[in-house]
C-alpha positions in Angstrom: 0.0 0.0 0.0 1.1 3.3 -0.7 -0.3 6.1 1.1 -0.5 10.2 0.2 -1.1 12.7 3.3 -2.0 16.1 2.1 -0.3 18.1 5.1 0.0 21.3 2.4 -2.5 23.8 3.7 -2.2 26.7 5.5 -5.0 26.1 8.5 -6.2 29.7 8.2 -9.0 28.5 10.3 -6.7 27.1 12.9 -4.2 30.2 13.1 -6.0 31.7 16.6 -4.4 28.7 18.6 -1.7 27.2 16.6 0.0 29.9 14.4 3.5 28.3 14.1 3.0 25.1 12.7 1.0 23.2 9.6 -1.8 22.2 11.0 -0.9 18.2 10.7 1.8 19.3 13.6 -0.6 21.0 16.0 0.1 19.2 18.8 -2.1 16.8 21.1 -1.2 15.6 24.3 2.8 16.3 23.1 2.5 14.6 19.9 1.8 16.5 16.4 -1.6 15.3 14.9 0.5 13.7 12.0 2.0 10.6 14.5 -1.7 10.0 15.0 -2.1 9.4 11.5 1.3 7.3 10.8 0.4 5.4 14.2 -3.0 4.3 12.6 -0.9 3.1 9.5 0.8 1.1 11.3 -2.1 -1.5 11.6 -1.7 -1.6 7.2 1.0 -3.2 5.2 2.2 0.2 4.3 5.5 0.2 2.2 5.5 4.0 0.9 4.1 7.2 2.6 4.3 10.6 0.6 3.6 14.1 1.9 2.5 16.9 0.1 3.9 19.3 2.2 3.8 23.5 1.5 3.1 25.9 4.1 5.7 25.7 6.9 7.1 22.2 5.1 10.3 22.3 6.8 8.6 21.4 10.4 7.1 18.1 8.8 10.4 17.4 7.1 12.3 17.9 10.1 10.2 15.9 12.0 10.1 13.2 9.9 13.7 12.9 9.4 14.4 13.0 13.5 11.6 10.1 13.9 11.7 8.4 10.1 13.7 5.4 11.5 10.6 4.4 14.0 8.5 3.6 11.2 8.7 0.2 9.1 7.5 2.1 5.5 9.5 4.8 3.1 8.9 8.2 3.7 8.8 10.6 0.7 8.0 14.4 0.1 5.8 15.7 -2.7 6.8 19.6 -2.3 4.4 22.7 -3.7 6.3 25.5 -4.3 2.8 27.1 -4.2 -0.9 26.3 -2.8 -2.1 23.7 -5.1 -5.3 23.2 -3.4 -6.8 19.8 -2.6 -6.8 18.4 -6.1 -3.0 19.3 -6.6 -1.5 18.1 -3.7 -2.9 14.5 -4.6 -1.8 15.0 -8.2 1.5 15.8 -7.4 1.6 12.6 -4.6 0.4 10.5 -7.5 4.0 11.5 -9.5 5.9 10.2 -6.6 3.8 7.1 -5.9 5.3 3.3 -8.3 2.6 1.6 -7.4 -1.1 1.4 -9.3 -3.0 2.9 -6.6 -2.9 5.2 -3.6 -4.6 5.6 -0.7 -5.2 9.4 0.5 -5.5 10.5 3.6 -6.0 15.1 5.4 -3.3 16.0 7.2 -5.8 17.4 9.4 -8.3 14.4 9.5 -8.8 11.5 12.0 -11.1 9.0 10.5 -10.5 5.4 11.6 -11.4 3.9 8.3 -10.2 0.2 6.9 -8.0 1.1 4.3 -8.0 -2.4 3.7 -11.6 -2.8 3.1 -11.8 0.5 1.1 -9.1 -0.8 -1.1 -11.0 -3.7 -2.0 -13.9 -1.9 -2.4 -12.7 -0.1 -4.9 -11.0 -2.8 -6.9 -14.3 -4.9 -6.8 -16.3 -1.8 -8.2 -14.6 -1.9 -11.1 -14.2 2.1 -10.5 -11.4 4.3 -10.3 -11.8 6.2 -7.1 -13.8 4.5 -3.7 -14.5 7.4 -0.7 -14.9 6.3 2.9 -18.1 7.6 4.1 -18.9 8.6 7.7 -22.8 8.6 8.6 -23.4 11.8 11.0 -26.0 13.7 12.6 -27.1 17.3 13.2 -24.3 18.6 11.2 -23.8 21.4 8.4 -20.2 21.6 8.5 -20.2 19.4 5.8 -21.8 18.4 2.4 -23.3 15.3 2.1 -22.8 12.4 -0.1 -25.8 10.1 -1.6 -25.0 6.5 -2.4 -27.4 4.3 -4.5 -27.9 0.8 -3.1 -25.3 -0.3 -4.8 -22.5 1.9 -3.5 -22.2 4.3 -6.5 -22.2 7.7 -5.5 -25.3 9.6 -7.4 -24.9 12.9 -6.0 -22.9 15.2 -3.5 -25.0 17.5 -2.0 -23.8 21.4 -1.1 -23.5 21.9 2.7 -26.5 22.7 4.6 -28.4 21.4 8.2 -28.8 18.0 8.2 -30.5 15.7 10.7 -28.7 12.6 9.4 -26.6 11.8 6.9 -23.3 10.8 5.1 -20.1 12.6 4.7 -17.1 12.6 2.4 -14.7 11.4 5.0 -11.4 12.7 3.1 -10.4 8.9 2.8 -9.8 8.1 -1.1 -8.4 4.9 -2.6 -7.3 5.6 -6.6 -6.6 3.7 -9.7 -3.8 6.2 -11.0 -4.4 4.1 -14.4 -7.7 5.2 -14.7 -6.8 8.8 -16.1 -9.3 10.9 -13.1 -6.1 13.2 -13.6 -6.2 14.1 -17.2 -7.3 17.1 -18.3 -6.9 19.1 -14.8 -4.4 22.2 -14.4 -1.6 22.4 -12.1 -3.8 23.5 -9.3 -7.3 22.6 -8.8 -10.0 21.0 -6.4 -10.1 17.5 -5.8 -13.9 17.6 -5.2 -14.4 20.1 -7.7 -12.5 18.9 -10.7 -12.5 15.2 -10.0 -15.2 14.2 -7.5 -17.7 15.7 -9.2 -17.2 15.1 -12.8 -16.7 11.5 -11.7 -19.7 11.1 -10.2 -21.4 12.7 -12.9 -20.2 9.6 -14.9 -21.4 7.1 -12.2 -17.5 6.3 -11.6 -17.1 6.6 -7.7 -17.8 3.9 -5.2 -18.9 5.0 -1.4 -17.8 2.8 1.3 -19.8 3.6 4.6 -17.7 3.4 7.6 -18.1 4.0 10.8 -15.2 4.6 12.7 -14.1 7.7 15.0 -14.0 10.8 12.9 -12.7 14.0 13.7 -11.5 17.1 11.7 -9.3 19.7 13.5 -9.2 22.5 11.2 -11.5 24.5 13.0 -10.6 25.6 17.2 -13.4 23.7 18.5 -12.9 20.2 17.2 -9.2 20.7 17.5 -9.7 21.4 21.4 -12.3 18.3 21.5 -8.7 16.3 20.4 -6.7 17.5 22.9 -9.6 16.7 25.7 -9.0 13.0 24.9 -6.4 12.2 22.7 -6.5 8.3 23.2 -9.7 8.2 21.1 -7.1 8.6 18.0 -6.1 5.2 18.3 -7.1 2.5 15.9 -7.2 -1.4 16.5 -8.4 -1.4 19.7 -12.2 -2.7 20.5 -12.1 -2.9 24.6 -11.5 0.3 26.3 -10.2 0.2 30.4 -10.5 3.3 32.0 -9.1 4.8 35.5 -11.7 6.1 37.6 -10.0 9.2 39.8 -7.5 11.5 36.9 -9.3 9.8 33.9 -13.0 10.4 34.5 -13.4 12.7 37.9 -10.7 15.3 39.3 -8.6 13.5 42.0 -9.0 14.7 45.2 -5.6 15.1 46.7 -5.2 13.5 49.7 -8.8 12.4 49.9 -11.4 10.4 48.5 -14.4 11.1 46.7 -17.2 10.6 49.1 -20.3 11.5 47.8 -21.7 12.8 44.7 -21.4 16.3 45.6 -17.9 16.0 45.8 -17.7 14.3 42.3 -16.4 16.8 39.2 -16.1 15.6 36.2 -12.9 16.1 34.2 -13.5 18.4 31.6 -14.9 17.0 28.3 -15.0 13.6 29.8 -18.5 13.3 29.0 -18.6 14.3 25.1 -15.5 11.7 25.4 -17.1 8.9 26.5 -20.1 9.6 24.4 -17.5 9.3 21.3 -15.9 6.3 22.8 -19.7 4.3 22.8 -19.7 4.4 19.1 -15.9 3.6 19.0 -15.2 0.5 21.1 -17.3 -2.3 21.7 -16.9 -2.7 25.5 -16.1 -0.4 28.0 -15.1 -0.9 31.4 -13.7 1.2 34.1 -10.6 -0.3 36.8 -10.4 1.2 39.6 -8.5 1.3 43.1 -10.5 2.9 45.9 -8.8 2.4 49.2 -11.1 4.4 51.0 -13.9 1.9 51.7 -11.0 -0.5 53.3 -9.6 2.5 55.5 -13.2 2.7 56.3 -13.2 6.3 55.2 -16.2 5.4 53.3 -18.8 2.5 52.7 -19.2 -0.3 49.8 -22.8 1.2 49.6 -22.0 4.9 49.0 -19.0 3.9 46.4 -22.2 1.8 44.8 -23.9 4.9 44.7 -21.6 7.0 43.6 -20.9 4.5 40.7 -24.7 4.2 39.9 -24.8 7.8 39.6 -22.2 8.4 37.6 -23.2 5.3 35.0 -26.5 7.1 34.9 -25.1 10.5 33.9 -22.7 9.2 31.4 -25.3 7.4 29.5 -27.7 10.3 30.0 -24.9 12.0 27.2 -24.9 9.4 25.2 -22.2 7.5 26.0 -22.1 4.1 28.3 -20.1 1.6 31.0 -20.4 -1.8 30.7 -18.8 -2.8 34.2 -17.0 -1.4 36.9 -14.2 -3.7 38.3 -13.3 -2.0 42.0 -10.5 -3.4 44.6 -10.8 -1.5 47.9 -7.7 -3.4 49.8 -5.4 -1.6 51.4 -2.4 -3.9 51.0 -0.6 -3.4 48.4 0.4 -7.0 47.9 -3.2 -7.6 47.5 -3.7 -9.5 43.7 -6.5 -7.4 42.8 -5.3 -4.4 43.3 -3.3 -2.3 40.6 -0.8 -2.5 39.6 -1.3 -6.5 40.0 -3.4 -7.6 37.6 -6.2 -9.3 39.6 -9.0 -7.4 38.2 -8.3 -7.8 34.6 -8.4 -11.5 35.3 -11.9 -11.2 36.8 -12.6 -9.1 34.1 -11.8 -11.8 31.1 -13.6 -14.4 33.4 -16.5 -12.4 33.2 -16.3 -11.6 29.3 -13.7 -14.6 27.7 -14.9 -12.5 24.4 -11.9 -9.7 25.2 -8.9 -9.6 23.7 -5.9 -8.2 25.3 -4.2 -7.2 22.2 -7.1 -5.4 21.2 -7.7 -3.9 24.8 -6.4 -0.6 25.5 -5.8 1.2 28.9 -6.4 4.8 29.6 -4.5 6.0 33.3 -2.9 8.9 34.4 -0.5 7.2 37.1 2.7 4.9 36.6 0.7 2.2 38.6 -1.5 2.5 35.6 0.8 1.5 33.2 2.6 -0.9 35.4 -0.8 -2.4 35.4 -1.4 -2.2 31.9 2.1 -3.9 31.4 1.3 -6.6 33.7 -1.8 -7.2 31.5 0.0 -7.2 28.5 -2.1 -4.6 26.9 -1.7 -1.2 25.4 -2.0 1.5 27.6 -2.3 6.0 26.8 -1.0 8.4 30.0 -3.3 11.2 30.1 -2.5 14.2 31.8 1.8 13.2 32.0 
């Protein structure tokens, strides 16, 4: 597979809170967006990645040359001297790429798509692009896209309110035999010039998927993927979460006692709503000392629990269990970092995987946990 990253914009949009970077190196939680992106490759027998790199290029070059030898594909550049918009940044790519086809992705885009799927989507259409769709609702950020029931793409419609619907996800897989380049000027839009035209010919294939999807060109979505980075992750369908850091403020020296003392980390709820549509099962690990230094009871950490299960599914998202070890002793098996209450856990649902569980702490006995799990594990808040 070879893979094109348009990283060439200048993120007008995006200039009031990151001004001195491309907007594929905005960084979230320490990392640009891009290792996002080349991490979710990673799950794809990748051999070749090109960016088309303009504005501020020398950022993504550098960092790609410091970090190049952590990645097991090629890295090339395609470089525009000069804005070529959407359509020109993929043409150029498309020069650099030896292979038949190439997968596209925005530099500035998180959808977890299959390339692998979309790839063979497109290949058993018979047709020379396939799109990834995302189905949304209550948008008008974006245009939508109508499919006919057998994937062809019949129209694109202009953006506007919509209840429901599907969007272009900026996910592309191209035959570069098929000529959807000839004829187009140096610089040109992609959805303009090629999309449409195609379409208009009953040559593009939609593939619905309906993986996490986030755009951070604007401030508000780029601020919603800094609130929880570890929903950019791909291959992962079991999420673990830490109670106290991950989903309520820690209470220094103290427990939370009662619901009036529980606050809610910010945008943990809009998180969690997200991670419902993202990962199949959900659970929450937590130590809570406190009931075994009798500083509080089993029945009001029960209630506290039920409470907060209640509200998070109130927003839309959901818990599927709550695994608790109130010992004091460290030595105790269940309690973390020993990995007693994962084992309860895959006793209770032998359908998990643990290498397609993922752990989300904010404390080394986190990860020592997650490591004594054997699963992968995201520090929040480091």
């Amino acid at each position: 597979m070879e893979v094109a990253i348009l990283a060439g914009g200048l993120g007008t949009r995006l200039r009031s809170v990151v001004s001195e970077v491309p907007k594929c190196m905005a960084p979230v939680a320490g990392k640009p967006f891009l290792w996002y992106l080349l991490e979710q490759l990673r799950r794809y027998d990748v051999e070749r990645v090109i960016l088309s790199v303009g504005y501020l290029r020398e950022v993504i070059q550098d960092w790609v040359a410091e970090h190049a030898a952590e990645y097991p594909f090629e890295f090339r550049f395609a470089v525009e001297e000069q804005p070529l918009g959407t359509g020109g940044g993929i043409k150029l790519a498309s020069s650099m790429a030896e292979g038949p086809e190439l997968v596209v992705l925005n530099g500035d885009t998180f959808f977890d798509a299959d390339l692998d799927l979309l790839l063979a989507a497109r290949r058993g259409s018979g047709l020379p692009v396939a799109l990834a769709l995302k189905p949304m609702r209550d948008f008008d950020r974006y245009g939508t896209v109508l499919p006919g029931a057998d994937g062809v793409i019949r129209a694109f419609r202009e953006k506007q309110h919509c209840s429901e619907g599907l969007i272009n996800g900026g996910v592309y897989a191209i035959d570069l035999r098929s000529g959807v380049f000839d004829g187009v000027p140096v610089k040109f839009s992609f959805e303009k010039e090629v999309l449409e035209p195609q379409c208009g010919r009953g040559r593009l294939y939609g593939l619905v998927q309906d993986g996490y999807f986030i755009d951070i060109g604007i401030p508000e979505d780029y601020a919603r993927a800094c609130s929880a980075p570890w929903l950019l992750t791909s291959g992962y369908d079991t999420l673990l979460l830490d109670r106290d850091g991950v989903i309520n403020v820690l209470r220094p020296g103290d427990y939370v006692k009662t619901v009036d003392e529980f606050e809610w980390m910010p945008g943990v709820k809009d998180a969690l709503r997200e991670a419902a549509g993202k990962f199949r099962r959900i659970f929450i690990v937590t130590n809570q000392r406190g009931v075994g230094r009798g500083v509080m009871t089993r029945e009001a950490l029960d209630g506290i629990h039920s409470w907060m299960t209640a509200e998070i599914e109130a927003t839309g998202g959901r818990i599927d269990g709550i695994y608790v070890c109130t010992a004091v002793s460290d030595e105790d098996p269940c309690r973390k970092p020993n990995r007693g209450m994962f084992d309860r856990l895959l006793q209770d649902h032998p359908e998990v995987n643990p290498s397609r569980t993922l752990m989300v702490g904010d404390s080394e006995s986190d990860l020592a946990f997650a490591k004594n799990c054997k699963i992968a594990f995201y520090m929040i808040n480091c």
